[in-house]
N, C-alpha and C positions, 0 to 999 in steps of 0.2 A: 659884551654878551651878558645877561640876566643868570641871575640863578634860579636851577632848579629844587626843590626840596621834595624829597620821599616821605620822610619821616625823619623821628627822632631818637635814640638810644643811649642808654649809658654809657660813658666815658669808655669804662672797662669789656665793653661788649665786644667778642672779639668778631670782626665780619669777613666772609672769606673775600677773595683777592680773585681778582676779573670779571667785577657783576658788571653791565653793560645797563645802560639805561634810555630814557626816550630817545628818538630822534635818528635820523638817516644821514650818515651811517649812527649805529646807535655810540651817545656820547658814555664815556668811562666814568666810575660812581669813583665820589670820593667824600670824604666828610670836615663838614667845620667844627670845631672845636669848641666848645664856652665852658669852663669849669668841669662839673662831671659829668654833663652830657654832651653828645653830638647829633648836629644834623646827617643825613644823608642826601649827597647833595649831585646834580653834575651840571653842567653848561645847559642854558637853556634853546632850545633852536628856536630860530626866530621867527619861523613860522609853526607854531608849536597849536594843533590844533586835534581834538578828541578819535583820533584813527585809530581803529583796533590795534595797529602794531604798539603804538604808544599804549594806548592804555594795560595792553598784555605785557609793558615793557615795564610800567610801572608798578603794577602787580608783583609781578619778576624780581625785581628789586624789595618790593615789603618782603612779600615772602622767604626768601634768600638769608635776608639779612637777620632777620628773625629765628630763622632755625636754631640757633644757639643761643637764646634769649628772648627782649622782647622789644618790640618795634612800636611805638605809638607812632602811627599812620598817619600822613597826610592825604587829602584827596588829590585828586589825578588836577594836573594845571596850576598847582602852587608854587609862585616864584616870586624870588626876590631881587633887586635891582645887584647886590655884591656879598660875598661872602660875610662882609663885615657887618652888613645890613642883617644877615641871618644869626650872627654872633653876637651881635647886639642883642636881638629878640630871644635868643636862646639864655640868654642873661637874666633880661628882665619877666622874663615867665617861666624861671627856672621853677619853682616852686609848684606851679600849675601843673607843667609837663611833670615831673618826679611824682606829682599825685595821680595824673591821668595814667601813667606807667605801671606804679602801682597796683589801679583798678583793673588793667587789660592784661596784666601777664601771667601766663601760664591759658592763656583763655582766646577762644575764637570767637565770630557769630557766624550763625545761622541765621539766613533771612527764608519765612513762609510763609505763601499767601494762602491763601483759602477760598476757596467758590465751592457754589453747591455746583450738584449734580441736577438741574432743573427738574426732568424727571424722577430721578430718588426722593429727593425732596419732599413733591406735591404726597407722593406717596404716603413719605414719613409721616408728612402731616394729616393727613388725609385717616390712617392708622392710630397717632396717637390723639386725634380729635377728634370720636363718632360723632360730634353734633353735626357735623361739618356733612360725612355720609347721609346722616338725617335728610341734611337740607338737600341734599342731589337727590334724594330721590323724590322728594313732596315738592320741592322748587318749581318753577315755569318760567322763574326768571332766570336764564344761564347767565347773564351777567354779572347779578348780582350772587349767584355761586361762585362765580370767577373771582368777584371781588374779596370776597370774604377769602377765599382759599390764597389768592395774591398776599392779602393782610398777614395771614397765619405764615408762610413761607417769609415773608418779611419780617415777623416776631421772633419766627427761627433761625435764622440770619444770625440777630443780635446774637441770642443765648449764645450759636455755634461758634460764634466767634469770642465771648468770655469762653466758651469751655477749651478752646486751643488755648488762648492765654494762661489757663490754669493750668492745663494737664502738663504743658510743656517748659513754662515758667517756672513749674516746682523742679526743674533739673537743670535752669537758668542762676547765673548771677545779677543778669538783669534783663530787662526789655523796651523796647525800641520801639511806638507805635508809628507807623509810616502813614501816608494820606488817605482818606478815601476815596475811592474809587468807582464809577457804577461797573454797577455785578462780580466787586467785590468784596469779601465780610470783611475780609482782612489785611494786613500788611504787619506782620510781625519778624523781629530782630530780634535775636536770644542771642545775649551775652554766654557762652558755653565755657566752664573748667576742660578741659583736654582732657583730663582723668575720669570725665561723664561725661562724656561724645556718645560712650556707648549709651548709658541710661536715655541718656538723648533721645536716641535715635530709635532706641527700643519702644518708648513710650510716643513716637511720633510711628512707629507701623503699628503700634495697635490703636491707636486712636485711627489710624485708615483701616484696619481691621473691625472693628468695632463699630464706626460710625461712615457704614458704606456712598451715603448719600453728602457727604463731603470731600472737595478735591484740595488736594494741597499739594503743592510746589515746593521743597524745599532745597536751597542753596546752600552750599558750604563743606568743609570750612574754610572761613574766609578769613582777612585781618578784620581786626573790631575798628572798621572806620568810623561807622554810625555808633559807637562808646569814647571815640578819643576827642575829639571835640565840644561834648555836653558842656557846655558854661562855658565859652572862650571866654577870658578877662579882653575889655580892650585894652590895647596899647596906650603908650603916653603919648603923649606928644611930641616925645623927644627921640623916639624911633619909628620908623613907621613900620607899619604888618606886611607880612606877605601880601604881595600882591594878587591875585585871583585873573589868571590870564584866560583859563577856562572856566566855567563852571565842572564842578566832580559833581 
């Protein structure tokens, strides 16, 4: 049987005792050892495929283990053929993880996305552009009012989407841009201190307060998955990497 990896932690972290991890019935967490850090690790089941129990199971396990410290995260399906395969890699990229460690502790993300409100929107624009009114009332071409008003909602897009990156990045250690999407502005990850969750959070309802005709989602908090992997080095040749059974 393959192993499974949660994350990583320092040697001296203490973790509590009966966490349970993926799999039916769920398998017992335990850790490999490589100098001053460890994996968190358990058997991997061999049909090990993205079901909410698992992925809440792996969750379960970041987060747990974490509470008394800090957890550089793996994504959900990362497995390795043997303990010793994971001991190896915990060797050769000690230096990476000790810095990725570093950068993520004491700290969470929050993931937000952002969409207008179609209707606020047209409004906002419609208000902050008179030329725009102008043109509806002298126009005969409703098209081409359509198009022009399309254009401007699509100008205000972009800005709205720097102004979330700003407002809420100033109370960020870092940020995370995610895909584009249609009819979405945005896909943002903030790296959060714990100690400014509040300011966070504060500065994320009056930006909804303030700027009615934007809708935002936000997640969290969560473990900083999308921070602990920035620049994986590859491996050598002489060990090979986790394997990726699932996509996280």
């Amino acid at each position: 049987m393959t192993t499974y990896v949660y994350g990583i932690t320092p040697a001296d972290q203490r973790i509590p005792d009966g966490i349970e991890g993926v799999g039916d019935p769920p398998m017992p967490l335990r850790v490999v050892r490589s100098g001053d850090l460890v994996a968190l690790c358990s058997d991997a089941p061999a049909d090990l495929v993205p079901r909410r129990t698992d992925l809440l199971a792996h969750q379960h396990v970041v987060i747990e283990a974490g509470r008394d410290g800090t957890v550089l995260p793996l994504r959900f399906g990362e497995v390795s053929p043997d303990d010793e395969n994971v001991a190896a890699i915990l060797d050769e990229r000690h230096d990476h993880y000790l810095h990725r460690m570093e950068e993520v502790a004491g700290k969470d993300e929050f993931n937000v996305t952002v969409h207008h409100d179609q209707d606020a929107v047209r409004q906002v624009v419609l208000a902050d552009e008179p030329h725009l009114m102008s043109r509806r009332a002298t126009s005969q071409d409703n098209v081409s009012f359509g198009e022009l008003v399309a254009r401007a909602v699509s100008g205000r897009g972009k800005s709205d989407a720097v102004l979330v990156e700003r407002v809420l990045g100033a109370h960020a250690a870092a940020v995370a841009r995610g895909p584009e999407a249609a009819g979405r502005l945005a896909d943002l990850t903030f790296l959060v201190e714990r100690a400014r969750r509040h300011e966070f959070e504060e500065s994320l309802r009056i930006l909804r307060q303030e700027h009615v005709h934007l809708r935002t989602r936000a997640t969290g908090p969560l473990p900083p998955y999308s921070f602990a992997e920035t620049d994986r080095p590859k491996p050598s040749k002489k060990s090979s990497r986790f394997a990726r059974a699932v996509r996280g």
